[in-house]
N, C-alpha and C positions, 0 to 999 in steps of 0.2 A: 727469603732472607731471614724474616724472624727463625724460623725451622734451623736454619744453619747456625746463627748465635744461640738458638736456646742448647744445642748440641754441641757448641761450644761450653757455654756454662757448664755443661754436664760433665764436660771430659775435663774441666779447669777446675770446678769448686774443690774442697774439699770433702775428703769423706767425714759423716758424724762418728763418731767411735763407736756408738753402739749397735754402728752399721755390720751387719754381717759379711764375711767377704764371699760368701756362695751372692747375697744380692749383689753385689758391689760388681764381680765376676760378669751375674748376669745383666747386669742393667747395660755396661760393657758391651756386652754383646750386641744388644740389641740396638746399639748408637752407630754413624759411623765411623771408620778408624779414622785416624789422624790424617794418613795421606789422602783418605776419599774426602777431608774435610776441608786441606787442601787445594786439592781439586775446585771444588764447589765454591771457594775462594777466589778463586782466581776468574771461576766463570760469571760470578756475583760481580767482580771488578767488572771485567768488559761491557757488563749488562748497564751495568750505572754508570760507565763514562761515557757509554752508548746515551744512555740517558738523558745524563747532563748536558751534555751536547744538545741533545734535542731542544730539549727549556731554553740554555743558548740562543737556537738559533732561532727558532720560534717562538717561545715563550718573553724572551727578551725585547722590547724595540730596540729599535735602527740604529737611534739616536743615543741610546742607554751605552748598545755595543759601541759605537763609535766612542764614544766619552773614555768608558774603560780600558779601550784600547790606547788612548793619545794619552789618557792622565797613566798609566802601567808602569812608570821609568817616575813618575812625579810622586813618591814615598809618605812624605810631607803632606802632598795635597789631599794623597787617600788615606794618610792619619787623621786628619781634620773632619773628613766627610764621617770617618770610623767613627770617631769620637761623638761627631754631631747625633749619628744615629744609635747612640747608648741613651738607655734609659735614665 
């Protein structure tokens, strides 16, 4: 994941001007393109909602799960608990 954002940066920042475009060209090259970055996007999503899940359902108790599912419609009550747990 880090690999795929730092490759993002790469292809988003901008170039310094006193950048040469033979580097610029190359460095290009050797990243990958946009659609392969893409790709690696979308397989990074699955991975991490695969993931999340898991923590969910295992890392969570019972009790926790149950809670956030009955209070999910009560807006109000999970702004209060949000708030409570601000520094």
């Amino acid at each position: 994941m880090v690999k795929w954002m730092v490759n993002i940066l790469l292809r988003l920042a901008p170039d310094r001007p006193e950048t040469s475009a033979q580097s610029i060209e190359q460095s290009l090259l050797n990243s990958p393109s946009i659609p392969d970055l893409m790709e690696e996007a979308e397989a990074l999503f699955a991975q991490l909602d695969e993931f999340s899940l898991l923590i969910y359902r295992y890392g969570v108790p019972a009790s926790t799960r149950e809670h956030l599912f009955t209070t999910a419609g009560n807006c109000e009550h999970l702004l209060v608990h949000v708030n409570a747990c601000k520094y």
